[in-house]
C-alpha positions as CSV (number, residue, x, y, z in Angstrom):
1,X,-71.5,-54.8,-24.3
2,X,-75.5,-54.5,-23.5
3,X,-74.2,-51.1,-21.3
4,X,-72.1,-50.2,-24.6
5,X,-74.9,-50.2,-26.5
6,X,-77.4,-48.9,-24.1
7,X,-75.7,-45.8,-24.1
8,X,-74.4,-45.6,-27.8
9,X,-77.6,-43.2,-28.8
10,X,-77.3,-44.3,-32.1
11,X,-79.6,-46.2,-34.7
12,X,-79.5,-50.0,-35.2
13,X,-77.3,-49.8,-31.7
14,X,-74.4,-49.1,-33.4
15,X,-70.8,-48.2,-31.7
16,X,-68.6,-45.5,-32.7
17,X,-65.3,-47.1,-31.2
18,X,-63.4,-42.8,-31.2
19,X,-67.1,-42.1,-29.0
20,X,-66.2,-44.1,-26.3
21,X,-65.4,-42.1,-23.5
22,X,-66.2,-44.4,-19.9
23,X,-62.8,-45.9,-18.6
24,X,-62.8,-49.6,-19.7
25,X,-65.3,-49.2,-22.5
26,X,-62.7,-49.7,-25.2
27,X,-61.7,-52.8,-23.4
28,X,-64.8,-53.7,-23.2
29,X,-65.6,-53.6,-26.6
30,X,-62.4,-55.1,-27.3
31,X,-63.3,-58.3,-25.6
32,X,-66.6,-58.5,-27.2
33,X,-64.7,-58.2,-30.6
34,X,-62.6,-61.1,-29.3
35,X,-65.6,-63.4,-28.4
36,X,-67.2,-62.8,-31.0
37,X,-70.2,-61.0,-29.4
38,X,-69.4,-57.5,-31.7
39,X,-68.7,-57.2,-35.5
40,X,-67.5,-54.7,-37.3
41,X,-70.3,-52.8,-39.8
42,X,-67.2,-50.6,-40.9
43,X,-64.1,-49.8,-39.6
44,X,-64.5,-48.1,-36.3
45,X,-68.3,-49.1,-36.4
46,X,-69.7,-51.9,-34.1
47,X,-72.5,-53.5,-33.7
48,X,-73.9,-57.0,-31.2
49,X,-73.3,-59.9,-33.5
50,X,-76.6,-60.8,-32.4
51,X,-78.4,-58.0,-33.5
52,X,-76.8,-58.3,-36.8
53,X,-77.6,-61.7,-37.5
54,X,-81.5,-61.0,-36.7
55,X,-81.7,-58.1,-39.4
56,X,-83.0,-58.3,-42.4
57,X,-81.3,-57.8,-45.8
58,X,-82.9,-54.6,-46.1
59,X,-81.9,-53.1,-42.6
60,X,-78.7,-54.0,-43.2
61,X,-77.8,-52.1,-45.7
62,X,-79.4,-49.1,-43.7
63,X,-77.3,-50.8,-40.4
64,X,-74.0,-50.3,-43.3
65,X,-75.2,-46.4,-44.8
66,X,-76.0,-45.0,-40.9
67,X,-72.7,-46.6,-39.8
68,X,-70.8,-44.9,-43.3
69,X,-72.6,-41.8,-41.6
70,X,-71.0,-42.0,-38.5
71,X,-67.5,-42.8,-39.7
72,X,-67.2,-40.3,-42.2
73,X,-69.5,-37.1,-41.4
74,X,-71.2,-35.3,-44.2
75,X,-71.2,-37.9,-46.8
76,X,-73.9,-37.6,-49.3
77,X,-75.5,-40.7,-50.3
78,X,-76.1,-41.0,-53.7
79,X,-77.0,-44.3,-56.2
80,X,-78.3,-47.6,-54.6
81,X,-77.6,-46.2,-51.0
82,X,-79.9,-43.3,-52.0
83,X,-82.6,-45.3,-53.4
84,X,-82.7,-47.6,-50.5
85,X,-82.9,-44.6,-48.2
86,X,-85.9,-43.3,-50.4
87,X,-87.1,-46.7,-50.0
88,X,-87.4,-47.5,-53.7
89,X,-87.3,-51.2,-54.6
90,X,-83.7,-52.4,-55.5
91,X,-83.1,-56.3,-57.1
92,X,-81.4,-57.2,-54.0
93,X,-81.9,-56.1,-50.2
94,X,-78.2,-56.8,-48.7
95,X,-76.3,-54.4,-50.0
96,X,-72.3,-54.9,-49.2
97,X,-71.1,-51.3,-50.4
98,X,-72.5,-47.9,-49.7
99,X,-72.8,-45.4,-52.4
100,X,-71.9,-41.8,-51.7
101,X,-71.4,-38.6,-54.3
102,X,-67.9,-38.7,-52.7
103,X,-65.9,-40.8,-50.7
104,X,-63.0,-39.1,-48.1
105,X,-59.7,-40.6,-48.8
106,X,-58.9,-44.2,-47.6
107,X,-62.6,-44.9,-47.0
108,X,-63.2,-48.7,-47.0
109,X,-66.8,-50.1,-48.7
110,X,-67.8,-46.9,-50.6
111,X,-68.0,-46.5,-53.9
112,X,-68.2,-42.6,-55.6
113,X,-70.8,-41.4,-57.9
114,X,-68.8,-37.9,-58.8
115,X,-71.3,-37.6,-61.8
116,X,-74.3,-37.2,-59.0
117,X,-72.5,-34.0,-57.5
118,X,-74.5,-30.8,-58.3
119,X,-77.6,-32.4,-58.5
120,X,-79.0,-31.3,-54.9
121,X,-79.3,-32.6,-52.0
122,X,-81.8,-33.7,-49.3
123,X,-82.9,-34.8,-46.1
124,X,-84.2,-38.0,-45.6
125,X,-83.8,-39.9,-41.6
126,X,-81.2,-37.0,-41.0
127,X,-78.9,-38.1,-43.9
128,X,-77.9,-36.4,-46.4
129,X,-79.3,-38.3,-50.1
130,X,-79.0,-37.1,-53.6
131,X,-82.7,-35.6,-54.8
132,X,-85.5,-37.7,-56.0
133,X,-85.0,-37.6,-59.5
134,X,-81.2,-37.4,-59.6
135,X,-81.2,-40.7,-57.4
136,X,-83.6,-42.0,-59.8
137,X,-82.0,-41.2,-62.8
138,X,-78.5,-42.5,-61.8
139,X,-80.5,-46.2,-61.1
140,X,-82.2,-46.0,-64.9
141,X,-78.5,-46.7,-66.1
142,X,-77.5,-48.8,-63.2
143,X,-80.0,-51.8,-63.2
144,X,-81.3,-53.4,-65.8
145,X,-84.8,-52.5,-67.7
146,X,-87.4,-54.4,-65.4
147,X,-85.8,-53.6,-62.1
148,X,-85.4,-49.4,-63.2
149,X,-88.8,-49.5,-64.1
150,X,-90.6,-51.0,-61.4
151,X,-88.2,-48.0,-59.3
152,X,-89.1,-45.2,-61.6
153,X,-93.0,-46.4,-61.2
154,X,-92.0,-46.6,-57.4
155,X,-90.9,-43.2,-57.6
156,X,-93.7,-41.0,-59.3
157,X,-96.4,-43.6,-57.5
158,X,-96.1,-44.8,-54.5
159,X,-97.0,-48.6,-53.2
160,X,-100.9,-47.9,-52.1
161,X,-101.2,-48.9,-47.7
162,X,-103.9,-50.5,-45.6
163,X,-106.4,-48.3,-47.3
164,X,-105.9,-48.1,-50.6
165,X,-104.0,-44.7,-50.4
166,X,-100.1,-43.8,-50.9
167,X,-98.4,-44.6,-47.8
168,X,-96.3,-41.8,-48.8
169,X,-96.1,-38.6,-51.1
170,X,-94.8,-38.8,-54.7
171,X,-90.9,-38.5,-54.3
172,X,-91.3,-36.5,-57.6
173,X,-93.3,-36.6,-60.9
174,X,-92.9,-38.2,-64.3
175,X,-92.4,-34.9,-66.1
176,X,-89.7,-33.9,-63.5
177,X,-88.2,-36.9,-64.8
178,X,-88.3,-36.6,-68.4
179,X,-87.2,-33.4,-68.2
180,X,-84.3,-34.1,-66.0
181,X,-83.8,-37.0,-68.6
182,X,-83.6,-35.2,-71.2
183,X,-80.8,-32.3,-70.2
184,X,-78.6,-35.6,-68.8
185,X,-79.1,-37.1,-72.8
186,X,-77.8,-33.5,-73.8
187,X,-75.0,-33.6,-71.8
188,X,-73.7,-37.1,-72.3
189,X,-75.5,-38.7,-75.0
190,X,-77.2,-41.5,-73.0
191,X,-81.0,-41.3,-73.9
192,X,-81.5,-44.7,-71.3
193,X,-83.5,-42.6,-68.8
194,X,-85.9,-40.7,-71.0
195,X,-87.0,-44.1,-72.8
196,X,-87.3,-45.0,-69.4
197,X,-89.2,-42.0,-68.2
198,X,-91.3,-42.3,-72.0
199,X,-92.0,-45.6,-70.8
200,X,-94.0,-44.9,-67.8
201,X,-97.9,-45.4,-68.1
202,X,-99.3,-41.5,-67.5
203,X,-99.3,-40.4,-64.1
204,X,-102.6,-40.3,-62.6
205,X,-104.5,-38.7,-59.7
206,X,-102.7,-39.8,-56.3
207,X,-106.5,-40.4,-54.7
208,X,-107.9,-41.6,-58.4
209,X,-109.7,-45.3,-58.0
């Protein structure tokens, strides 16, 4: 199993069971599924049980999104899976399902967000995510009022590092939110976001004291 992974290439170790190309590797594998030594992340998706169990909740669900990535090429990731990519705070860290604009037929574990199609689409670890403010906008209506506040704050401001400065770039601004907001309330009559997005104390200087 240690060779299996050794050579998998892939983040988080993970093993793609249609990659395996050495004679006796899918044996292999087959007997670590049997002791116990592999788990399943997703059908066709491995991983060493012992690796697993030391992750945290948080790198599990990215352990469950890159393996969702393997299985089914191309997804975008949109929702909870996007906002954990853009490494916005969600209300829990271990995350059972993976979130995607659309999900291929028969696909175990993901749930769709058709409504987050169109929006536009970015790069983020080599994955394909649903923009900033899109991904942000679909999580206004999807947690509850505390939790989509602290990740619209987390959005236009991010958490300050070692020396008092962003540790990264704004993901996007608060007036690129509102205004986004605002054309969603058009379109569907939901005015959650841009009460939200009002909500917001007024952006300030990203170096400002």
């Amino acid at each position: 199993m240690f060779l299996l992974v050794r050579r998998s290439g892939h983040a988080f170790g993970l093993l793609v069971s249609r990659e395996l190309r050495q004679p006796g590797s899918a044996a292999q594998l087959d007997r670590a599924i049997a002791k116990g030594a592999a788990i399943a992340v997703r059908p066709g998706v491995y991983m060493r049980a012992r690796r697993w169990h030391s992750l945290s909740g948080t790198d599990r669900t990215l352990a469950r999104i890159y393996a969702a990535s393997l299985a089914h090429p191309g997804v975008v990731f949109a929702a909870h899976s996007a906002a954990a990519l853009l490494r916005l705070p969600l209300p829990e860290d271990d995350l059972a399902e993976v979130h995607v604009v659309e999900a291929p037929a028969g696909a175990e574990g993901l749930v769709a967000h058709p409504e987050s199609a169109g929006s536009g689409v970015v790069a983020r670890y080599g994955l394909q995510v649903t923009s900033p403010v899109q991904t942000v906008l679909d999580m206004a209506v999807l947690l509850d009022q505390d939790a989509a506040l602290a990740l619209l704050r987390a959005a236009i401001r991010p958490a300050a590092g070692p020396h008092g400065l962003p540790d990264e770039v704004p993901l996007c601004t608060k007036a690129e939110l509102l205004a986004a907001a605002e054309t969603v309330a058009e379109r569907t009559g939901d005015a959650t976001p841009v009460e939200l997005a009002k909500a917001l104390v007024p952006e300030v200087s990203s170096l400002a004291a």
